[in-house]
C-alpha positions in Angstrom: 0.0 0.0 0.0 2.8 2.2 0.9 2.7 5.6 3.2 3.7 9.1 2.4 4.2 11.4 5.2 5.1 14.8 4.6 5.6 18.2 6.6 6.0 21.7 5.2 7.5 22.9 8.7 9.6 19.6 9.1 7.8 18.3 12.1 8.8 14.2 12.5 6.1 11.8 13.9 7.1 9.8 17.0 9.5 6.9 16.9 6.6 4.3 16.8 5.0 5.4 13.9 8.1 5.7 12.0 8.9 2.0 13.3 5.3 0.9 12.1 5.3 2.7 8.7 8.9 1.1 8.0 7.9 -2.4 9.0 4.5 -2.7 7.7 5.6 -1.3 4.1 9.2 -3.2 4.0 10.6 -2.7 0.4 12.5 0.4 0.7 12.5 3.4 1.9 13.1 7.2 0.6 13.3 11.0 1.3 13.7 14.1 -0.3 13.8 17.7 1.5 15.2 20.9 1.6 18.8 21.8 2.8 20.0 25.4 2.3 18.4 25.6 -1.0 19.2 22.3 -2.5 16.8 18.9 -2.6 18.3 16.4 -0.9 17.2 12.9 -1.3 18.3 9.6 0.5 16.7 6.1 -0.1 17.4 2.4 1.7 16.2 -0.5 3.2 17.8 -0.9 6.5 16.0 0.5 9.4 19.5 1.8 11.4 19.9 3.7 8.4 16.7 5.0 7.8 16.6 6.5 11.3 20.1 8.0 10.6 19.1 9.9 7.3 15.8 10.8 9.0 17.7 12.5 12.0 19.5 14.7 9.7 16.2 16.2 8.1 15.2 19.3 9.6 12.9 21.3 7.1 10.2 20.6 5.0 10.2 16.5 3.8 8.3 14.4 2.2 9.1 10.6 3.3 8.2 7.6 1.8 7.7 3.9 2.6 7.3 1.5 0.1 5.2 -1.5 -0.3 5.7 -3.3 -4.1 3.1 -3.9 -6.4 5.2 -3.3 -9.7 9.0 -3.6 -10.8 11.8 -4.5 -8.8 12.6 -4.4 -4.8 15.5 -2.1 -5.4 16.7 0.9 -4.6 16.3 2.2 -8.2 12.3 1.6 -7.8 12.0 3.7 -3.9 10.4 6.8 -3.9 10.4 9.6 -4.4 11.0 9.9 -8.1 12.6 13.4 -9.7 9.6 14.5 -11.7 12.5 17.4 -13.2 15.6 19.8 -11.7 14.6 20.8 -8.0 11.4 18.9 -8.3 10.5 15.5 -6.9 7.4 13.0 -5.8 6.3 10.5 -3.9 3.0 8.0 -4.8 1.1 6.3 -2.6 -1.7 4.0 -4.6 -1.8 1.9 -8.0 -1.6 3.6 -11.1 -3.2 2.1 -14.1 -0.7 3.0 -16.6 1.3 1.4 -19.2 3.9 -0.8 -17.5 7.1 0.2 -20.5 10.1 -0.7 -18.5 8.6 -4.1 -16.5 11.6 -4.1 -13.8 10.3 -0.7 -13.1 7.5 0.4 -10.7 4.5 2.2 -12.0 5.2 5.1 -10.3 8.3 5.5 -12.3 6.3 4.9 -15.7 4.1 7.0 -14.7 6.6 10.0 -14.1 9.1 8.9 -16.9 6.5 8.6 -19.5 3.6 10.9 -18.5 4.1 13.2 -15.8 7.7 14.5 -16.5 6.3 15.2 -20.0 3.4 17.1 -18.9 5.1 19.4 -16.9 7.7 20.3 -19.1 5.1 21.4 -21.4 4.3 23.6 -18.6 7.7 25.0 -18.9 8.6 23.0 -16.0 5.9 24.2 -13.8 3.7 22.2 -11.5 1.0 24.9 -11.4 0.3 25.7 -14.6 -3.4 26.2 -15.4 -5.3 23.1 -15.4 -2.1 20.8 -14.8 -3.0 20.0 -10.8 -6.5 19.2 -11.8 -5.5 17.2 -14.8 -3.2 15.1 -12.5 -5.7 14.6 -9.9 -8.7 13.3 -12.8 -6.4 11.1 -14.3 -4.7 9.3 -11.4 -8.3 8.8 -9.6 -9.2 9.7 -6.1 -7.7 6.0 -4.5 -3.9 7.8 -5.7 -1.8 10.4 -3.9 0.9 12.2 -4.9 3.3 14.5 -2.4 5.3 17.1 -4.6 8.4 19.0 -2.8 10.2 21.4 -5.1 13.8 23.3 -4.7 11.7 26.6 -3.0 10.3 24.4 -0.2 6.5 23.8 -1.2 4.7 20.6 -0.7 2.2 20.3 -2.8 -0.2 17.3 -2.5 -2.8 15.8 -4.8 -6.2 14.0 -4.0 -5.0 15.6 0.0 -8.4 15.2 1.1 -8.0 11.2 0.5 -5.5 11.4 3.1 -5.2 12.7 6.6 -3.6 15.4 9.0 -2.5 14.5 11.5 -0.5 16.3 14.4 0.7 18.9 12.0 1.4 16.5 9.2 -0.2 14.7 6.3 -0.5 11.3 5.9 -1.5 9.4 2.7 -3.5 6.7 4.4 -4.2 6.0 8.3 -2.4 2.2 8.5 0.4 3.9 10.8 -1.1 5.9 13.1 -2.5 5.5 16.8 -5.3 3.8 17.3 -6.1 2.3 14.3 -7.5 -0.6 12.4 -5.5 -3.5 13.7 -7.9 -4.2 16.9 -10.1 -4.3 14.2 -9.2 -7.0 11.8 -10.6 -10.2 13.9 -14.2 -8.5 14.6 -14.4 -7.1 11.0 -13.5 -10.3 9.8 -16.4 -12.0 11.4 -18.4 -8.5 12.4 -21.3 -10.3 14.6 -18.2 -12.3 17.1 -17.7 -10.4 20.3 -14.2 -10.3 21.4 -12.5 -13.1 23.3 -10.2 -13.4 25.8 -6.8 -14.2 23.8 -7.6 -12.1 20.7 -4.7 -10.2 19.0 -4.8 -6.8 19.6 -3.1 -3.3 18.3 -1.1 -3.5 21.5 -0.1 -7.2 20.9 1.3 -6.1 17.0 3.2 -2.8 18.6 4.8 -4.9 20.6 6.0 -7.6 17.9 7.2 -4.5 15.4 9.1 -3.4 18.4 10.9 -6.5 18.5 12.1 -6.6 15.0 10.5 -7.9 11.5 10.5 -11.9 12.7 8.9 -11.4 15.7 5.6 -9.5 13.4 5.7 -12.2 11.2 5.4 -14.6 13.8 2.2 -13.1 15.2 0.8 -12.4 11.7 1.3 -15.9 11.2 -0.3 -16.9 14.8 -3.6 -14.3 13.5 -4.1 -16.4 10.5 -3.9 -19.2 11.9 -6.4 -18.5 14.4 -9.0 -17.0 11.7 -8.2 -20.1 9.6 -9.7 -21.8 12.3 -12.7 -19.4 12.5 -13.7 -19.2 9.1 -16.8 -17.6 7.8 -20.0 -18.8 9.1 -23.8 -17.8 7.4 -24.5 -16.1 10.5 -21.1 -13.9 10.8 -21.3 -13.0 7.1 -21.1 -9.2 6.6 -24.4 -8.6 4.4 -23.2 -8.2 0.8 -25.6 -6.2 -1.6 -26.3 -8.2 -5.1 -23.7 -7.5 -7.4 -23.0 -7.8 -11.0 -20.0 -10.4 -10.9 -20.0 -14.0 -11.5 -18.9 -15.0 -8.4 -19.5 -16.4 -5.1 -18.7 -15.2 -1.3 -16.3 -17.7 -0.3 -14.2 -18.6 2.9 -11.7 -15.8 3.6 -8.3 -16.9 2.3 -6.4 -13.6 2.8 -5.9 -10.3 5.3 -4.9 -7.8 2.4 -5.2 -3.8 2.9 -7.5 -1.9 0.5 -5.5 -0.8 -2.6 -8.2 1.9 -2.8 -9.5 3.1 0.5 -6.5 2.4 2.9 -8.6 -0.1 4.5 -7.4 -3.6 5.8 -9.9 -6.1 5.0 -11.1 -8.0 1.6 -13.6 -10.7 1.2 -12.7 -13.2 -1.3 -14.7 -13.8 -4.3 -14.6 -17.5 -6.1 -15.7 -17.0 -9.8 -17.4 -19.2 -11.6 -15.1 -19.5 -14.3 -12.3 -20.3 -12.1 -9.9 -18.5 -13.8 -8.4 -16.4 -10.9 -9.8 -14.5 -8.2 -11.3 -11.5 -7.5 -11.5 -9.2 -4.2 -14.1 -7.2 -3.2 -13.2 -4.5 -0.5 -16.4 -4.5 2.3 -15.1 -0.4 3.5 -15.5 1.3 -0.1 -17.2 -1.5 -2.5 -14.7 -1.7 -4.9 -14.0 -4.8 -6.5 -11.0 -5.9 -9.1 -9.3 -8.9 -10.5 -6.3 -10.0 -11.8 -7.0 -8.8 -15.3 -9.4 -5.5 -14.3 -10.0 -3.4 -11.2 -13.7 -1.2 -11.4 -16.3 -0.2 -9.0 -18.8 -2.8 -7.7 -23.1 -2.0 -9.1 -25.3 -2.8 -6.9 -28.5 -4.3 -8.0 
C-alpha cells in the first residue's frame, strides 16, 4: 500500500509510527527535502539507516515507505521519483498505466512517461493552469501524490484522500495511533464479540518493536487462528447483489484496501475459475487480476 508522510515545517512523527510505517511497508524506503536551498534525497532499506538519514532532516520533507506492487525491490524503484531539476514525488496508490520498462514500478512509468512530459510542457511548472487538476482526474481519487520542489512547497494531490495528523499529512491511516488493527478479527467476522486471547493493536506494537520476525510470527499466529474461524452464514457481513459471477467464499487472505487504505477484503470465487477477485467491504470496490472497477449494486 505504501505511506507518504510529509511536513512543510519539518515536524517528524514519534519513533513508533516511523517504526510501524517502516515495517509494515518493508521494500524500501526514501526521502527528499530541503537543505540550504538544494533537494536532498536519500533512499534504503535498512531501518539503522533509515533513522540515521531521518535524523538529519530538519525542514520541509516528504518521506516515503514502500510497499511493491510493480518492478523491482531495489533501490532504483524507492520513492520519491525526480519528476525534473529541483522537483520531486512521492506515490502512494496503483496507477493504471502502461507498465514500458517491467523491472520498473508504476510510479516510475508513470513519471518517466507521463508526468515529466506534462510538466515540461508547462515550462517546468507544477502549477500551470489546469495541470493540478489534470493530474488529480487522471490518477483517480484512490492515488496520492506529495510534490516538494527546490523553493520548499509541498504540494499534494487528491490531499483530502488522506489525513492530517499532528501537523502533518499522511496518505493513508495504517500507521497511526489507534487504528485498524484491533479491528481485523471482529471485522472479519463483524457479529463475534471479542475473546479473551484475541490479537490486539497492543499485541502487533509490541511484535514490530521487536524486530521484523517477531511481526511475522504473530501475523502468522492471526491467520492461523481465523483459519480456524472461518466464515459462518451467521457472521457474514451482508453483501448487496452485485453484477459479478462469483461467489462469497471462505476468507483466504488479510490484504489492505488498494483503494481506500482499509485492511480487510472478502474473497470472491468466480465461476469461471480463472483467478480470483476481491471485493473490499469499507468502499465496494471490486477488481481482478485482469481488471479493477467499481462494484453496481443491483
Amino acid at each position: 500500500m505504501c505511506l507518504i508522510i510529509a511536513s512543510q515545517d519539518g515536524k517528524k512523527p514519534s519513533d513508533s509510527i516511523l517504526h510501524d510505517g517502516f515495517y509494515s511497508n518493508p521494500h524500501g524506503y526514501g526521502m527528499v527535502y530541503l537543505d540550504k536551498g538544494s533537494l536532498v534525497t536519500r533512499k534504503g532499506f535498512d531501518y539503522k539507516d533509515f533513522t540515521k538519514d531521518f535524523a538529519e532532516v530538519k525542514s520541509p520533507y516528504v518521506l516515503h515507505f514502500r510497499w511493491a506492487t510493480h518492478g523491482l525491490k531495489n533501490l532504483e524503484n524507492c520513492h520519491p521519483f525526480k519528476v525534473r531539476k529541483g522537483l520531486y514525488m512521492a506515490h502512494n496508490g496503483i496507477l493504471q498505466v502502461p507498465i514500458i520498462d517491467e523491472s520498473r514500478s508504476d510510479t516510475y512509468n508513470f513519471v518517466k512517461h507521463i508526468l515529466t512530459p506534462q510538466v515540461n510542457s508547462f515550462n517546468g511548472s507544477l502549477h500551470g493552469k489546469g495541470l493540478l487538476p489534470a493530474i488529480e482526474y487522471f490518477i483517480g481519487r484512490f492515488n496520492k501524490l506529495a510534490f516538494l520542489d527546490s523553493k520548499g512547497e509541498i504540494t499534494l494531490v487528491n490531499e483530502k484522500e488522506g489525513t492530517w495528523y499532528e501537523g502533518m499529512w499522511f496518505s493513508n491511516e495504517s500507521s497511526l495511533p489507534n487504528h485498524q488493527y484491533d479491528k481485523w478479527l471482529t471485522r472479519y467476522s463483524p457479529k463475534r464479540k471479542r475473546r479473551k486471547g484475541d490479537i490486539t493493536e497492543d499485541d502487533f506494537r509490541a511484535a514490530w518493536a521487536d524486530g521484523e520476525d517477531a511481526y511475522t510470527e504473530l501475523w502468522e499466529e492471526m491467520m492461523a487462528e481465523n483459519e480456524k474461524l472461518g466464515l459462518k452464514d451467521d457472521d457474514t457481513p451482508e453483501v448487496p447483489s452485485l453484477d459479478i459471477p462469483g461467489t462469497l467464499v471462505k476468507f483466504a487472505d488479510m490484504q489492505q484496501c488498494d483503494y481506500c487504505s482499509e485492511e480487510l477484503h472478502y474473497l470472491y470465487e468466480l465461476k469461471d475459475d480463472r483467478h480470483n477477485a476481491y471485493l473490499c467491504a469499507a468502499c465496494n470496490s471490486y477488481w481482478s487480476a485482469e481488471e479493477r472497477r467499481e462494484l453496481t449494486v443491483a
